[in-house]
C-alpha positions as CSV (number, residue, x, y, z in Angstrom):
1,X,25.9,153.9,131.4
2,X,27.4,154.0,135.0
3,X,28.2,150.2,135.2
4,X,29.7,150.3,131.7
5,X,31.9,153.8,133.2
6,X,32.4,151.5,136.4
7,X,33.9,148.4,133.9
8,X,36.2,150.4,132.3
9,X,37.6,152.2,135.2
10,X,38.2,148.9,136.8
11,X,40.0,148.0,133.3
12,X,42.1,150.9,133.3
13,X,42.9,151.1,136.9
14,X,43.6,147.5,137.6
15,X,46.9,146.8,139.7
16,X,49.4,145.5,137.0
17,X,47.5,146.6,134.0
18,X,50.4,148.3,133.0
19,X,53.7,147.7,132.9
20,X,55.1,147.7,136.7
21,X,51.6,148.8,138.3
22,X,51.1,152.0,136.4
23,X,47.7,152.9,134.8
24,X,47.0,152.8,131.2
25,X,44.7,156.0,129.4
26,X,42.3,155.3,126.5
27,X,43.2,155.2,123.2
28,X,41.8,155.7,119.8
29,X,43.4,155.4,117.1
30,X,42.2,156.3,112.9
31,X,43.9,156.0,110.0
32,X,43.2,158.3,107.4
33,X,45.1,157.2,103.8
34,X,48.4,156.2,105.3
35,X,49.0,158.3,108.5
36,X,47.8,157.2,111.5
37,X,46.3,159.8,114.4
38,X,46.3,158.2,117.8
39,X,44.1,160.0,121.0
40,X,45.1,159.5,124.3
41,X,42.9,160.1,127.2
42,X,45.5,162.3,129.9
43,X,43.3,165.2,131.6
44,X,45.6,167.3,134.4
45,X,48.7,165.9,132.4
46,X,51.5,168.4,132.2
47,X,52.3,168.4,128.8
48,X,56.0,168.7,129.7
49,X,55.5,165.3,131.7
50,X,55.1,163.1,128.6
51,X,57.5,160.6,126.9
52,X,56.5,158.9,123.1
53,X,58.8,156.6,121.7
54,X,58.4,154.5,118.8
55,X,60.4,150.6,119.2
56,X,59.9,148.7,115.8
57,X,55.8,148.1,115.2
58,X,54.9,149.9,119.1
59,X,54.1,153.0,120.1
60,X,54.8,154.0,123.5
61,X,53.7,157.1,125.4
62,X,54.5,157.0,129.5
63,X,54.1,159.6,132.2
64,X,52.8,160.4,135.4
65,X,49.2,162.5,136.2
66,X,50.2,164.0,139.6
67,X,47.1,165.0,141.7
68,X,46.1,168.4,142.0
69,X,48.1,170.5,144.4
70,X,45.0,171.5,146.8
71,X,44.3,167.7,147.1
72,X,47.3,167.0,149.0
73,X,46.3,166.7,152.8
74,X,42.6,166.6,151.4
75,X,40.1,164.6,152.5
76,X,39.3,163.1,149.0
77,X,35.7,161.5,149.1
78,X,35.7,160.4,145.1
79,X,38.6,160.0,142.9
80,X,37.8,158.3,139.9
81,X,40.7,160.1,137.4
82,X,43.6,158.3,137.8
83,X,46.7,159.5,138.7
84,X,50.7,158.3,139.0
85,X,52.6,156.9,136.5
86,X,50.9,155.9,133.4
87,X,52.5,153.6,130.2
88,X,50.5,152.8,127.4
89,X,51.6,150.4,124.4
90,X,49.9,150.7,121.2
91,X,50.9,148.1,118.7
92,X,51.0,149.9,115.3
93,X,50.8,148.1,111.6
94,X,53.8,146.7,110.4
95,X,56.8,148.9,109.6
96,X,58.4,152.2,110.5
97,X,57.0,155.2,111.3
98,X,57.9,159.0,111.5
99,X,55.6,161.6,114.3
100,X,54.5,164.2,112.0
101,X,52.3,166.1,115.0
102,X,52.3,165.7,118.8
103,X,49.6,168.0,120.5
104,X,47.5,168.1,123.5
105,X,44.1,169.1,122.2
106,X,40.6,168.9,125.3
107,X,42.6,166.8,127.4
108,X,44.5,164.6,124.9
109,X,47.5,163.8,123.6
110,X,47.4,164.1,119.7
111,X,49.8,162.2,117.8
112,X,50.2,161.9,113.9
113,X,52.1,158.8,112.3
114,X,53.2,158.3,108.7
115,X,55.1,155.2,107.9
116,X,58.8,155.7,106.0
């Protein structure tokens, strides 16, 4: 379980993963009928501090996880959560879509799709 946890923390965290360096959260993403519900992965992530667009068939939700105010000056032994600006692209089946919800739920970003 750890070397798996270890993979995808070096997937997510890889320099350039992103667009321009940032990170990029997990993502799951159901459909249920037509509407599609997308979870993204942003502990400590203001909800304020969150930008989702839609541009033709992708979904994009950017931001930044700043790190906790106490760990400034810190002596931080571990730090596994990433943090800085994030961008994550999620390529959605063809056509247009409308966001019915947008809601952080446990540390996620909730979003609900329904095509026009």
């Amino acid at each position: 379980m750890l070397e798996n946890a270890e993979r995808l923390q070096r997937q997510f965290l890889q320099p350039g993963a992103g667009r321009g360096g940032r990170w990029e959260p997990p993502v799951d993403v159901y459909q249920s009928g037509d509407d599609l519900w997308i979870f993204i992965a942003l502990p400590g992530v203001p909800q304020e501090g969150v930008e989702v667009l839609i541009e033709g068939t992708t979904l994009i939700v950017r931001g930044d996880r700043p790190l906790p105010r106490f760990a400034k000056g810190a002596v931080i032994h571990r730090l596994e959560i990433p943090h800085g600006p994030f961008e994550r692209r999620i390529g959605l089946p063809g056509g247009r879509y409308q966001l019915l919800q947008r809601a952080f739920d446990a540390g996620c970003l909730v979003l609900g799709l329904r095509p026009l």
